[in-house]
C-alpha positions in Angstrom: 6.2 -4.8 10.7 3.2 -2.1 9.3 2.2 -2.0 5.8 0.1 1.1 4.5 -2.0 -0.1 1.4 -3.6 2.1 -0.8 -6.1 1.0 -3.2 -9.1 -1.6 -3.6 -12.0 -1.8 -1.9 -11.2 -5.6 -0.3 -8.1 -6.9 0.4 -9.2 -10.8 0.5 -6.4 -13.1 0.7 -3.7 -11.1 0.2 -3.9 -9.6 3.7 -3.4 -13.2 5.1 -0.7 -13.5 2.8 1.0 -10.8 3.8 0.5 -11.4 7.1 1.9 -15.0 6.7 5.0 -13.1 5.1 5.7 -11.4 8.6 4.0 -7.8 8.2 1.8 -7.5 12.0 -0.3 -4.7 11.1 -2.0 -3.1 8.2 -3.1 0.0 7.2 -5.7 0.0 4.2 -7.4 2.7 2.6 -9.6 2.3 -0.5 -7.9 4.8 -2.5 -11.8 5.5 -4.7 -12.9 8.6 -2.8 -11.6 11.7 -3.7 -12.3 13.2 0.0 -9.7 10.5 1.5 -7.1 12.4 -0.1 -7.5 15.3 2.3 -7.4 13.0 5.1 -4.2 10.6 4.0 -1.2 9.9 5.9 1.1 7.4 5.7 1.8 5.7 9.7 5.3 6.7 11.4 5.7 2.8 11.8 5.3 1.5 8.3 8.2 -0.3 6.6 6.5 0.4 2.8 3.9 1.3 1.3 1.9 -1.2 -1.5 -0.1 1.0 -4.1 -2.7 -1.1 -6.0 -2.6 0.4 -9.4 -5.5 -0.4 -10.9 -7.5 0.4 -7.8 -6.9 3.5 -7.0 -7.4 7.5 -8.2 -4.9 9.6 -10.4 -4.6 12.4 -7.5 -4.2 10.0 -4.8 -1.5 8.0 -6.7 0.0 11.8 -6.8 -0.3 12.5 -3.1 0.9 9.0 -2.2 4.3 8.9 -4.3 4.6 12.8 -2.6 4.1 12.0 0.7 6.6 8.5 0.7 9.3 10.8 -0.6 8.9 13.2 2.1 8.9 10.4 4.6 11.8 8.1 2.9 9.3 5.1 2.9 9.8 2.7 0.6 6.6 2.9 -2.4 5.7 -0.6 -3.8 2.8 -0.7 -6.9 1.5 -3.7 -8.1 -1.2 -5.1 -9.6 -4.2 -6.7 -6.8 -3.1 -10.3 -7.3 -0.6 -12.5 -5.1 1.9 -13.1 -7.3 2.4 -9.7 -8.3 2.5 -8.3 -4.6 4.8 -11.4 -3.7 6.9 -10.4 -6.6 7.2 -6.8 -5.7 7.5 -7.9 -1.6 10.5 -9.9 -2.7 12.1 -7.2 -4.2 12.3 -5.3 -1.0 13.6 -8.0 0.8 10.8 -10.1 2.7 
């Protein structure tokens, strides 16, 4: 399974936690620099897509929640720690 994550600038444990979880590959992008907006897109393999809220842009945040709608992907936002991703995870089934 593929992730896309948007937002902060390390992921630290939470990608081995993830990864633990059953999701193979992920996609990360910082989600600071206004110039990656230009550039974003959201892989044809990913199940969801986790949006770090307090790590991440206003316009991006915009172009993110546009761009999973377009593509049906499921849009998760949480807060950088574990237990709010696992939370939010959980929710969609995993």
């Amino acid at each position: 399974m593929t992730a896309m994550v948007i937002g902060a600038d390390y992921l630290g444990a939470i990608e081995g936690k993830m990864r633990d979880m059953g999701i193979t590959e992920i996609a990360h992008i910082k989600g600071r620099n206004p110039g990656e907006v230009k550039k974003f897109n959201i892989p044809k393999s990913a199940a969801f897509v986790l949006v770090f809220t307090d790590y991440i842009n206003h316009n991006m945040a915009k172009v993110v929640k546009s761009h999973a709608k377009a593509q049906s992907v499921p849009l998760v936002y949480a807060k950088r720690s574990w237990c709010a991703v696992e939370r939010k995870l959980a929710g969609l089934g995993l």
